[in-house]
C-alpha positions as CSV (number, residue, x, y, z in Angstrom):
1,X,0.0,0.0,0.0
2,X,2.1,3.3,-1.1
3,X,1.6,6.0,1.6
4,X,1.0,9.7,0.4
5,X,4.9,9.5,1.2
6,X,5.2,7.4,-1.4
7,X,3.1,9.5,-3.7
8,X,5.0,13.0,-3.1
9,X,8.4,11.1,-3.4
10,X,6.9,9.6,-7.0
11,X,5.8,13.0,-8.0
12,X,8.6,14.9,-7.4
13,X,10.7,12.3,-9.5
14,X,8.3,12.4,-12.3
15,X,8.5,16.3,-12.4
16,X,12.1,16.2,-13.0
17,X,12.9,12.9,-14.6
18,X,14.8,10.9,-12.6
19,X,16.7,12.0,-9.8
20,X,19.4,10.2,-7.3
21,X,18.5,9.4,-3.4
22,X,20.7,12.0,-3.0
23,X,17.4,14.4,-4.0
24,X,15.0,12.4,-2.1
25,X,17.2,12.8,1.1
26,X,17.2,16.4,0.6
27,X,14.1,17.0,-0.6
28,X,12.2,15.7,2.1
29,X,12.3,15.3,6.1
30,X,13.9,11.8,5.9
31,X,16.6,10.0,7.0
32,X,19.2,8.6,4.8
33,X,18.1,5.4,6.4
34,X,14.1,5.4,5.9
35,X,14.8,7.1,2.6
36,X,17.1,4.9,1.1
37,X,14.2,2.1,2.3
38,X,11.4,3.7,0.8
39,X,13.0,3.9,-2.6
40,X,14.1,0.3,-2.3
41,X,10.5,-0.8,-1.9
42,X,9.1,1.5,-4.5
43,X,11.8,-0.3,-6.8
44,X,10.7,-4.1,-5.6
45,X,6.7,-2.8,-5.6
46,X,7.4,-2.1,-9.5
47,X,6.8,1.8,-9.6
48,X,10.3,2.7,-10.0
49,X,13.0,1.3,-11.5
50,X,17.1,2.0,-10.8
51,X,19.5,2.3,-13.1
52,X,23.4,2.5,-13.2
53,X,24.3,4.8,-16.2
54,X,27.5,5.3,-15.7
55,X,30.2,3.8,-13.6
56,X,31.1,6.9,-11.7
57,X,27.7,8.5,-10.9
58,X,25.0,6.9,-8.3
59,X,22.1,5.3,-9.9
60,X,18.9,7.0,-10.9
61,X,15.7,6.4,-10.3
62,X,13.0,6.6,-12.7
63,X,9.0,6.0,-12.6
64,X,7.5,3.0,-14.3
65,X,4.0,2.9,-15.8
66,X,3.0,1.7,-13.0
67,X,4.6,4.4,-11.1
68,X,3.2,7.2,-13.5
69,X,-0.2,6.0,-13.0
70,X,0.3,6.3,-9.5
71,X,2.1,9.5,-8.8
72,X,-1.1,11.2,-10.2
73,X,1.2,13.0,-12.6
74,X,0.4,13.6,-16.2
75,X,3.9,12.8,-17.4
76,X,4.9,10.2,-19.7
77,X,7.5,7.8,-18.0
78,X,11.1,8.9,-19.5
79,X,12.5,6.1,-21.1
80,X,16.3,6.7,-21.7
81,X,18.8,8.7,-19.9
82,X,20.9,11.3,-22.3
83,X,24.6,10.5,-21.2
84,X,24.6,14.0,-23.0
85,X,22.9,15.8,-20.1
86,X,22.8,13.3,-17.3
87,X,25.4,15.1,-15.3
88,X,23.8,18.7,-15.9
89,X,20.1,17.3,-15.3
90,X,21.3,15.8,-11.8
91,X,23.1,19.3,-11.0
92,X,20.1,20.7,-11.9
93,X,18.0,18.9,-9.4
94,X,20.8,19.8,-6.7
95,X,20.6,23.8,-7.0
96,X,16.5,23.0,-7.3
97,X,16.6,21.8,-3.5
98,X,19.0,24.2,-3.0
99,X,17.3,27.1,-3.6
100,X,14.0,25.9,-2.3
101,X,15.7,25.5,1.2
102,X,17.3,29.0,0.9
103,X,14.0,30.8,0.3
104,X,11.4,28.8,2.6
105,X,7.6,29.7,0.8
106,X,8.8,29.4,-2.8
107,X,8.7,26.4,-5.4
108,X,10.5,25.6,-8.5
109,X,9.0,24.8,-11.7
110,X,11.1,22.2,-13.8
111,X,12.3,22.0,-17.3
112,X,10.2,18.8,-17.9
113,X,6.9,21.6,-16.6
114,X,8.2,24.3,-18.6
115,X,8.6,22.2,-21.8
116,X,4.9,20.8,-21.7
117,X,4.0,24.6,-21.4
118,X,5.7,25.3,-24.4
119,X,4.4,21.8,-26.2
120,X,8.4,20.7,-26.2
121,X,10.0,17.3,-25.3
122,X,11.5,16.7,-22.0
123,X,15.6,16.0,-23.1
124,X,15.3,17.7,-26.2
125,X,18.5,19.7,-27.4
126,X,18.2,21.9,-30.1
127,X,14.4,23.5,-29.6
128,X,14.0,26.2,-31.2
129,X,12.2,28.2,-28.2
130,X,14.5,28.3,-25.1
131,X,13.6,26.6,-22.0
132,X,15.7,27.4,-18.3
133,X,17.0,24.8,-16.7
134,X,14.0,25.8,-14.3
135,X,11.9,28.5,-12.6
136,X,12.1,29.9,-9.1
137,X,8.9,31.2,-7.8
138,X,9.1,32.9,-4.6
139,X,6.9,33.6,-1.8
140,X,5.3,36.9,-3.3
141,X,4.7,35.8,-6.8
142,X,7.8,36.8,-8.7
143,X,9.4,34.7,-11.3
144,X,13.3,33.9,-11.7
145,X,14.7,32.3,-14.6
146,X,17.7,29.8,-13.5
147,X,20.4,28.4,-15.6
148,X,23.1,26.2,-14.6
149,X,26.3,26.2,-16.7
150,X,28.3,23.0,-16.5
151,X,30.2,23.6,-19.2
152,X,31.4,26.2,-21.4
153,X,28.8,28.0,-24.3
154,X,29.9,29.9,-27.2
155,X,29.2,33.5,-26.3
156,X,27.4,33.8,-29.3
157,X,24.9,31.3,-28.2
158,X,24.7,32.7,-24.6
159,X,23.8,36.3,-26.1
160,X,20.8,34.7,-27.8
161,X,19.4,33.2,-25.0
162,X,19.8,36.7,-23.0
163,X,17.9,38.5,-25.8
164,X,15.3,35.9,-25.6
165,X,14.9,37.4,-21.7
166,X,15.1,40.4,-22.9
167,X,11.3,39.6,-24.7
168,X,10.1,38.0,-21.6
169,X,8.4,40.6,-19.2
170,X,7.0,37.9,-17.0
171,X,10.6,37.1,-15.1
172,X,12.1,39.7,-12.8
173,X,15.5,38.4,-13.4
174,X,17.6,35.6,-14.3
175,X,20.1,33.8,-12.3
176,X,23.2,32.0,-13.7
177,X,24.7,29.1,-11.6
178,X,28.3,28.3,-13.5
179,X,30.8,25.7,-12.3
180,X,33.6,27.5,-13.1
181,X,35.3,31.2,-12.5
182,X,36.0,30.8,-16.3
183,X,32.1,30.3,-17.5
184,X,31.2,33.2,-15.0
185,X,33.4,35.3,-16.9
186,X,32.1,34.5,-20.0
187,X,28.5,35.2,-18.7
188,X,29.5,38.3,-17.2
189,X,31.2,39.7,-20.3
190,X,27.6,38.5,-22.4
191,X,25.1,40.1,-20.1
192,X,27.5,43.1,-20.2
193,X,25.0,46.3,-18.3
194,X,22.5,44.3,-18.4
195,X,21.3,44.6,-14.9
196,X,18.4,41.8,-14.7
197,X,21.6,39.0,-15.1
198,X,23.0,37.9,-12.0
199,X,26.0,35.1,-11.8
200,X,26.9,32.8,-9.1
201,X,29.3,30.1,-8.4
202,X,27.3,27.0,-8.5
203,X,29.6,25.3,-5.4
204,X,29.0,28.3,-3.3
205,X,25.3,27.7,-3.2
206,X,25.1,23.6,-3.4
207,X,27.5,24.1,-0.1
208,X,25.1,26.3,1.3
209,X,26.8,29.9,0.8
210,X,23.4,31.6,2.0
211,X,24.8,35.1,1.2
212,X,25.9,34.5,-2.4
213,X,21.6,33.7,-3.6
214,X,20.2,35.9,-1.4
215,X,22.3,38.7,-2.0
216,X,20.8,39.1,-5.8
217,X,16.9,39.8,-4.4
C-alpha cells in the first residue's frame, strides 16, 4: 500500500525525470536510512526502476508505468537517460533543493513543466524556443529564470538566449549558476549592463553559501 509519502516522493521524480537518493534525502524530512528504504521498496513494488548509467555517478531512479499511474502526474514515464545531459540534469535537481531551502515559501517549476508549457519534449537539445534549466517562484509571486552552466557555451549562443529574456516581461530576473570562474566570466562579459543578469558560483550555493543567492533579491 504506497503512503501519500510514497506519492509525493513519485511526483517529485516524475517532475524532473529521474533523480538520485541524493534528491530524495534532501528533498524531504527523511533520514538517509528510511529514505534509502522507501526507494528500495518502490523499486521491488514495480513503480520505480534503478538504473546505473554510468560507472562513476550513483544510480537513478526513474518512474515505471505503473509508477506514472500512481504519482497522479500527467507525465509520460522517461524512457532513456541522455549520457549528454545526465550530469547537468542531476546538477540541476541539486541547486532546485537548493534554492528551495534557501527561500522557505517558494517552489521551482522544472524543465520537464516548462517544456509541456511550451508543447516541447523533455531532453530535447536543439528547440528552437528556449527553455531554463527551471523557474524559481518565490513567496510573493515573482518569477526567476535559473540556468546552470556546467560547461562552457559559445558566447554567441549565450547572447541569444539573454535576448530571448530580454522579450520576456513575465521574469524579474535571471540567475546564472556556472561551475567554473571561467564560465562566470564568460556570462558576465555576455550580459554586459545588463542589470536583470546575476552570476553565481554554482559550489557556493550547493555548499550552502546563503549570502551569495540571497544577496541578488
Amino acid at each position: 500500500m504506497l503512503t501519500e509519502r510514497d506519492k509525493e516522493i513519485l511526483r517529485f521524480i516524475s517532475r524532473f525525470g529521474y533523480v538520485c537518493a541524493r534528491h530524495v534525502i534532501a528533498a524531504f524530512p527523511l533520514s538517509e536510512r528510511v529514505a534509502y528504504r522507501r526507494l528500495q521498496r518502490l523499486v521491488q513494488d514495480g513503480y520505480l526502476r534503478r538504473n546505473r548509467v554510468l560507472a562513476d555517478l550513483p544510480r537513478v531512479y526513474l518512474l515505471t508505468h505503473r509508477g506514472v499511474d500512481a504519482s497522479g502526474t500527467d507525465f509520460g514515464r522517461v524512457r532513456n537517460v541522455r549520457l549528454q545531459t545526465l550530469q547537468h540534469d542531476l546538477t540541476v535537481a541539486d541547486l532546485a533543493v537548493a534554492l528551495l531551502r534557501l527561500y522557505p515559501g517558494s517552489s521551482w517549476v522544472t524543465e520537464r513543466e516548462l517544456r509541456r508549457e511550451t508543447g516541447q519534449g523533455f531532453g530535447i537539445i536543439g528547440t528552437r524556443e528556449h527553455v531554463p534549466d527551471g523557474v524559481l517562484l518565490l513567496r510573493g509571486g515573482d518569477k526567476i529564470a535559473v540556468e546552470v552552466e556546467t560547461s562552457r557555451k559559445p558566447r554567441r549562443r549565450t547572447e541569444r538566449i539573454l535576448r530571448y529574456y530580454l522579450r520576456r516581461s513575465d521574469y524579474i530576473a535571471v540567475w546564472y549558476f556556472c561551475r567554473t570562474t571561467q564560465q562566470l566570466k564568460s556570462v558576465k562579459e555576455a550580459a554586459q549592463k545588463s542589470d536583470f543578469v546575476k552570476t553565481h558560483l554554482l559550489q557556493e550555493v550547493l555548499l550552502g553559501h546563503e549570502d551569495t543567492a540571497k544577496s541578488s533579491v
